[in-house]
DOTI-125409 format. One record per atom (N, C-alpha, C): residue in three letters; atom name; x negated, y, z. Coordinates in steps of 0.1 Angstrom, whole numbers, plus 5000, padded with zeros to 4 digits. Each point is the difference from the previous one (the first is absolute). Layout:
BEGIN
rest, atom, px, py, pz
ALA, CA, X, Y, Z
...
//
This chain:
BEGIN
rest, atom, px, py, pz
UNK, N, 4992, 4988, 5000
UNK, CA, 5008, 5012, 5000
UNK, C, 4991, 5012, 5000
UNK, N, 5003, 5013, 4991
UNK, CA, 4992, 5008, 5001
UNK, C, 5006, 5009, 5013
UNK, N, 4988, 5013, 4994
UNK, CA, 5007, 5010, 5011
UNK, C, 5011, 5005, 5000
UNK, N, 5005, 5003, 4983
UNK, CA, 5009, 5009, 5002
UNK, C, 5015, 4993, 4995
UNK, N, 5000, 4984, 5005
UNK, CA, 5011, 4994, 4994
UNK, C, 4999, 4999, 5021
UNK, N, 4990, 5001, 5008
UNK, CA, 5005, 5002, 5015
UNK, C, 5006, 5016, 5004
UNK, N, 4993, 5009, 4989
UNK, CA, 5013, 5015, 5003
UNK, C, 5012, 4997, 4999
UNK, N, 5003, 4991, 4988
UNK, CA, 5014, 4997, 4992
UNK, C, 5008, 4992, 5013
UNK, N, 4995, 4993, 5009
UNK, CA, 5005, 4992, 5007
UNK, C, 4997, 5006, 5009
UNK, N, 4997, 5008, 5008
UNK, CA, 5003, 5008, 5016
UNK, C, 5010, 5017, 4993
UNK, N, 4998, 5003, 4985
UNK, CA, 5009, 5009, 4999
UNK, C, 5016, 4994, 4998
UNK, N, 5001, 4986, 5000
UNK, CA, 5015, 4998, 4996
UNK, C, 5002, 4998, 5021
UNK, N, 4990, 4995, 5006
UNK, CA, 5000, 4996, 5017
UNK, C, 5007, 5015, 5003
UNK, N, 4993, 5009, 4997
UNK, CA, 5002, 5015, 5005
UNK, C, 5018, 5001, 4995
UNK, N, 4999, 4998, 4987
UNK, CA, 5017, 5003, 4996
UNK, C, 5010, 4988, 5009
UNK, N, 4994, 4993, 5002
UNK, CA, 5013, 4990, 5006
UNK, C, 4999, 5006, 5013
UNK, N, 4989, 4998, 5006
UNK, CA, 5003, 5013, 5018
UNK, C, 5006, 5013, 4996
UNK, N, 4999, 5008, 4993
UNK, CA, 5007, 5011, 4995
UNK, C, 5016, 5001, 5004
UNK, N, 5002, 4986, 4991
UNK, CA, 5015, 5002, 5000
UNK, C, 5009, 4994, 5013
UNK, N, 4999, 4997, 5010
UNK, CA, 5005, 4999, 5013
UNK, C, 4999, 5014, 5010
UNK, N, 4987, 5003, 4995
UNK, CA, 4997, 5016, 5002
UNK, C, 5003, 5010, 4999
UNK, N, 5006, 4999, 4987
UNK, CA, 5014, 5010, 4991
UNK, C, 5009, 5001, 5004
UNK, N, 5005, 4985, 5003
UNK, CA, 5017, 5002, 5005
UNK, C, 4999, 5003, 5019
UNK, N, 4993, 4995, 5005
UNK, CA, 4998, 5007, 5014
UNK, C, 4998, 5013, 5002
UNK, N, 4992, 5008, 4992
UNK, CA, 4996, 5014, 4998
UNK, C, 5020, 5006, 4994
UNK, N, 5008, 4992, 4991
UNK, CA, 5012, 5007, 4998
UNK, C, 5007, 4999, 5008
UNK, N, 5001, 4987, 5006
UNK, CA, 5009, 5000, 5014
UNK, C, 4996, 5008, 5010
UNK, N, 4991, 5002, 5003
UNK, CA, 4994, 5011, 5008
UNK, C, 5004, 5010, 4995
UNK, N, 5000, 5009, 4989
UNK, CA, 5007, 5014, 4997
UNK, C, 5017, 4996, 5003
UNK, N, 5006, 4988, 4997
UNK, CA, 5016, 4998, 4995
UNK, C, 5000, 5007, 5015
UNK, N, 4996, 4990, 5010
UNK, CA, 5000, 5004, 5020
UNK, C, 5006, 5015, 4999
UNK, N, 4991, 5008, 4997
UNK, CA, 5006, 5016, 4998
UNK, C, 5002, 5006, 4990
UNK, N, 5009, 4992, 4995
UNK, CA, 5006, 5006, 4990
UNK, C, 4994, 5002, 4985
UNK, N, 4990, 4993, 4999
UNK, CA, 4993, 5013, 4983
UNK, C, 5001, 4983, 4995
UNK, N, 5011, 4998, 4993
UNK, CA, 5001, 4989, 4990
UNK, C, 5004, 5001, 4988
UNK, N, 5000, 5013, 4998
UNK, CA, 4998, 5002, 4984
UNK, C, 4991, 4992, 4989
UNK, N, 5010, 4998, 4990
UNK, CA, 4989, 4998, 4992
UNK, C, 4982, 5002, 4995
UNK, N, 5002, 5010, 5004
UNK, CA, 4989, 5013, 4995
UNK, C, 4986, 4997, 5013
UNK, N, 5006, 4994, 5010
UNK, CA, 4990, 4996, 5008
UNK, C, 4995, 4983, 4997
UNK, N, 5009, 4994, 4999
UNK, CA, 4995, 4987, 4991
UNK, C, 4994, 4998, 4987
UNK, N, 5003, 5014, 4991
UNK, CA, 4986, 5000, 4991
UNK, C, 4986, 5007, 5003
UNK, N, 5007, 5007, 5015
UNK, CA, 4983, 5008, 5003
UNK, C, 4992, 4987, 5005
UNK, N, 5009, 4993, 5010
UNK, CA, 4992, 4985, 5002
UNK, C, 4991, 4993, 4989
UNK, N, 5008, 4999, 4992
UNK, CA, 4992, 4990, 4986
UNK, C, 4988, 5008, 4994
UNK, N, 5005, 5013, 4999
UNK, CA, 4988, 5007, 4993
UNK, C, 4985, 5003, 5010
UNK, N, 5004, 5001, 5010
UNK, CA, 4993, 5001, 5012
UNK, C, 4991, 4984, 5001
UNK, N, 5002, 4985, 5001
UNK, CA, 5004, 4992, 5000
UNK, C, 4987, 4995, 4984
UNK, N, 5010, 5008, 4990
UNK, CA, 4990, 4995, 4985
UNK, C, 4988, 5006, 5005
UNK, N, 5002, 5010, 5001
UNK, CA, 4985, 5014, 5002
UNK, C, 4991, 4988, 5008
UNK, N, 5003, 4999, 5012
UNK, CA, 4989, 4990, 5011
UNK, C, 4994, 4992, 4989
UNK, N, 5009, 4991, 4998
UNK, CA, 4994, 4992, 4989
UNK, C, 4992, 5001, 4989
UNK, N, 5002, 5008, 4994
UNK, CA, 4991, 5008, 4993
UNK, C, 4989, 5002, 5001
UNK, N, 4995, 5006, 5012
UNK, CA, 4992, 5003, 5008
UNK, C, 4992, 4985, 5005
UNK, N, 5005, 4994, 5006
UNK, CA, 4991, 4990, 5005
UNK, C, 4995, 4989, 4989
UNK, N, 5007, 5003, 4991
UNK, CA, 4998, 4990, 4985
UNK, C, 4988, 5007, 4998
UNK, N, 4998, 5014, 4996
UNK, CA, 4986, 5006, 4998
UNK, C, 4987, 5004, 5004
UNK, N, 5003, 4996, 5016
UNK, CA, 4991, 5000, 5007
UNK, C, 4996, 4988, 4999
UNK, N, 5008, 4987, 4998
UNK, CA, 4991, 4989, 4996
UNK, C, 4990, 4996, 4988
UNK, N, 5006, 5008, 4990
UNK, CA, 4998, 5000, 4987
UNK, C, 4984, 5007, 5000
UNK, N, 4999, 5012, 5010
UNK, CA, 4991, 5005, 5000
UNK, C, 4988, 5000, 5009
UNK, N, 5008, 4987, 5009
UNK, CA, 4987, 4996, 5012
UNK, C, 4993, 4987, 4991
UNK, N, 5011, 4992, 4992
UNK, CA, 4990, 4990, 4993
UNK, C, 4987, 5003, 4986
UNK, N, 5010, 5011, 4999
UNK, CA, 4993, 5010, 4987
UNK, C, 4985, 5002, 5005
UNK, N, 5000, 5006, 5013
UNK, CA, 4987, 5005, 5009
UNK, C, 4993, 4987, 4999
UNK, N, 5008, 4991, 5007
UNK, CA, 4992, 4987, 5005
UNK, C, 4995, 4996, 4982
UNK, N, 5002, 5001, 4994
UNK, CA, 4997, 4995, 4986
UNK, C, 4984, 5007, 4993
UNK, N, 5002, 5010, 5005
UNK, CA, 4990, 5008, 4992
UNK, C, 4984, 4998, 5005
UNK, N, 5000, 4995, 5011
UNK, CA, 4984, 4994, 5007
UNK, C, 4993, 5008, 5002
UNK, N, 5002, 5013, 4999
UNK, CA, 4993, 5015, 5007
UNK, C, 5005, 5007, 5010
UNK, N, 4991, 4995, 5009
UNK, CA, 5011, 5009, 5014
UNK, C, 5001, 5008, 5004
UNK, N, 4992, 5014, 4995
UNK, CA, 5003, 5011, 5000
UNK, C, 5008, 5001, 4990
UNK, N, 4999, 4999, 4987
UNK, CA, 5014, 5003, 4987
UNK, C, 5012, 4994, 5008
UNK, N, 5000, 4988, 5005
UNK, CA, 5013, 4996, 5006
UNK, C, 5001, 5009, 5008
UNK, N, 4998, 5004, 5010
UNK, CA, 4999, 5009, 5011
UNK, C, 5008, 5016, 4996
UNK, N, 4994, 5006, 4988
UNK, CA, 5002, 5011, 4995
UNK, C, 5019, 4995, 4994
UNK, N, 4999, 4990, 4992
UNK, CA, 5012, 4996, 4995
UNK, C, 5014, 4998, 5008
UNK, N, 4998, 4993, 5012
UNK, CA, 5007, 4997, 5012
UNK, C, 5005, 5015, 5004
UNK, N, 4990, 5009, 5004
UNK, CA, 5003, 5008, 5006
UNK, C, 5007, 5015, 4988
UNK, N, 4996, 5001, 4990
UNK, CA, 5010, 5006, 4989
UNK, C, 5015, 4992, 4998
UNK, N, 4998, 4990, 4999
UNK, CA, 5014, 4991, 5001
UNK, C, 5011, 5005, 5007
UNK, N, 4990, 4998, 5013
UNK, CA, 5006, 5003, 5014
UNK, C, 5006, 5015, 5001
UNK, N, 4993, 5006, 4999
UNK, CA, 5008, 5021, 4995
UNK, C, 5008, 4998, 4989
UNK, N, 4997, 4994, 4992
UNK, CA, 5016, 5000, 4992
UNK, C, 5010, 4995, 5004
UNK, N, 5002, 4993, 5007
UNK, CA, 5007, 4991, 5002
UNK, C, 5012, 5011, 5014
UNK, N, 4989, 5005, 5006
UNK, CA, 5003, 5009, 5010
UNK, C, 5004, 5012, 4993
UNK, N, 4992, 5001, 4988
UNK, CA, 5011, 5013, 4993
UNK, C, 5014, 4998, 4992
UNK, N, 4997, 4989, 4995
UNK, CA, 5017, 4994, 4993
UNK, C, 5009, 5001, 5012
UNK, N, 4996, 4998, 5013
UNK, CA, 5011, 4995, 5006
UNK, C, 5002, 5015, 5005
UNK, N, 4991, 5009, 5005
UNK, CA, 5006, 5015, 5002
UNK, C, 5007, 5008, 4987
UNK, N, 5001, 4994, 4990
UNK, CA, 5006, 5006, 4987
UNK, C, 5017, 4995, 4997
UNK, N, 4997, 4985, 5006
UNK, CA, 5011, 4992, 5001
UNK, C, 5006, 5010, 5008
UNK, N, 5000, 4998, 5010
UNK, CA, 5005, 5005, 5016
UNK, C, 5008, 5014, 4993
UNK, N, 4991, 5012, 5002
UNK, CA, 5001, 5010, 4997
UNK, C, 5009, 5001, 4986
UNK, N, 5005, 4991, 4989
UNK, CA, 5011, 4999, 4992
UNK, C, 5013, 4996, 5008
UNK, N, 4995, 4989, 5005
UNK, CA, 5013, 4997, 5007
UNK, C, 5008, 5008, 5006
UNK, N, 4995, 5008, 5010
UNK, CA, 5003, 5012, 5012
UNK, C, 5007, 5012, 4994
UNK, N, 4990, 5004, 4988
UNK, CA, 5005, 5011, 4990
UNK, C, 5009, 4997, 4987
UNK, N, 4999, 4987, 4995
UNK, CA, 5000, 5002, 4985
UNK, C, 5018, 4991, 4997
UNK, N, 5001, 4993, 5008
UNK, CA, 5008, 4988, 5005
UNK, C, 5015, 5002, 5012
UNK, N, 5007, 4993, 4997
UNK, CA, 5013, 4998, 5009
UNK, C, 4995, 4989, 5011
UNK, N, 4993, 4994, 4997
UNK, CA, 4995, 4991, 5010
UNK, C, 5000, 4996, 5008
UNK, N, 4997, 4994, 5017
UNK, CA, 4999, 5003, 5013
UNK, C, 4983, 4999, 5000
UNK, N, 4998, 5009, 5007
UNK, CA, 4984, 5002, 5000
UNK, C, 4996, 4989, 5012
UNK, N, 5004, 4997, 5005
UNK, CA, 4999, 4997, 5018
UNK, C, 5002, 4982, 4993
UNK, N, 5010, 4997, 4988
UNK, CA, 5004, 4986, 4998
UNK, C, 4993, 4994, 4991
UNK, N, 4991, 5009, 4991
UNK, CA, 4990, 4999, 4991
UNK, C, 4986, 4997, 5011
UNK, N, 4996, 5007, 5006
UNK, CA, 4985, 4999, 5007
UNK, C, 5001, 4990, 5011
UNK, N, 5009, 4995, 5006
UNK, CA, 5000, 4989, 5014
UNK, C, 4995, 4987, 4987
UNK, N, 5003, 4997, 4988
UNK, CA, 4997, 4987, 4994
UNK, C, 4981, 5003, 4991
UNK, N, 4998, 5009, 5006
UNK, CA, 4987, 5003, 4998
UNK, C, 4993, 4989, 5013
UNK, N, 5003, 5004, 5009
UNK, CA, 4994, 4987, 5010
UNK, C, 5000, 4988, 4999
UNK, N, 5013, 4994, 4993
UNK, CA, 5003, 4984, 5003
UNK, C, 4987, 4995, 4994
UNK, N, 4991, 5000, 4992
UNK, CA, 4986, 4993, 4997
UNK, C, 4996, 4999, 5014
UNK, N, 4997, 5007, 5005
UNK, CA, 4993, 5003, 5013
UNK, C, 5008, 4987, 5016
UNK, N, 5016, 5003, 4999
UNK, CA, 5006, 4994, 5008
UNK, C, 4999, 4985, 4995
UNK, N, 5003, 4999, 4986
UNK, CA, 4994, 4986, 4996
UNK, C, 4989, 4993, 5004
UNK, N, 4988, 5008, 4999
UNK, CA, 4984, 4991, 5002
UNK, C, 5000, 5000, 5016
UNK, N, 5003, 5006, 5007
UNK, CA, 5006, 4999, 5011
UNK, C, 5006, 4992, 5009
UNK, N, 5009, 4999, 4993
UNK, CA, 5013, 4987, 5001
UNK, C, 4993, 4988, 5000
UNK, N, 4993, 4999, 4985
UNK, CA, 4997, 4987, 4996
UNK, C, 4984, 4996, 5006
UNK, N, 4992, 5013, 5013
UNK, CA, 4992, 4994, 5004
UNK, C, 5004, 4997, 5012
UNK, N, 5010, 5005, 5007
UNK, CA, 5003, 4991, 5015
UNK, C, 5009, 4991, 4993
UNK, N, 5009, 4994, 4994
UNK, CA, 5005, 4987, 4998
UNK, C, 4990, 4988, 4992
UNK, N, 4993, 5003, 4996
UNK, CA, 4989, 4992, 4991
UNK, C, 4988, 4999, 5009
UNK, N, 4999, 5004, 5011
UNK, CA, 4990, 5002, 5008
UNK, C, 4994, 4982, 5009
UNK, N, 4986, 4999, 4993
UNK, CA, 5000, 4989, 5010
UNK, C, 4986, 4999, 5009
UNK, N, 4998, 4991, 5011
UNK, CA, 4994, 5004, 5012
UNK, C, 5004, 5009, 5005
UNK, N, 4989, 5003, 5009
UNK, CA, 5005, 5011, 5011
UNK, C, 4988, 5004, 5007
//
């Protein structure tokens, strides 16, 4: 198996934790009230966006690991990395201004990568 048929396979891992995460994040808004439509597409786009995002950072940490210079990797990683941080302040900053959106229902699914590797290292956790 290569490397990036293992992105292919922890970015579908990421989407299947996603979606339990989605509908808990809506029932959580329905609780008070914000069950509009309009917040279950800020979910999803919120939701793709993550995805997005962690799909490319893998793409770009094997890219690194590929290239056998570890300063060029180093410089590469870390350009990656400020884009990545700039798409997502460009993202944001459309959403907030440009968009009907919920800004607040779009950016909570920005985490779930995070609550996922998380998740999946205290349940997968072995010894002690």
């Amino acid at each position: 198996m290569d490397a990036f048929e293992v992105i292919r396979q922890e970015t579908k891992r990421m989407f299947r934790g996603s979606i339990p995460l989605a509908f808990i994040l809506y029932a959580g808004f329905c609780i008070f009230n914000y069950y509009q439509i309009i917040v279950l597409l800020s979910i999803i786009v919120g939701t793709g966006y993550s995805l997005f995002l962690f799909y490319n950072m893998a793409v770009s940490a094997v890219n690194a690991a590929l290239i056998g210079d570890p300063k060029r990797a180093s410089r590469m990683q870390i350009s990656r990395y400020l884009m990545r941080y700039l798409l997502t302040g460009i993202f944001l900053v459309g959403v907030i201004k440009l968009t009907p959106l919920n800004p607040v229902a779009v950016t909570i699914p920005l985490f779930f990568p995070k609550i996922i590797l998380i998740a999946s290292g205290i349940i997968n956790r072995k010894g002690g």
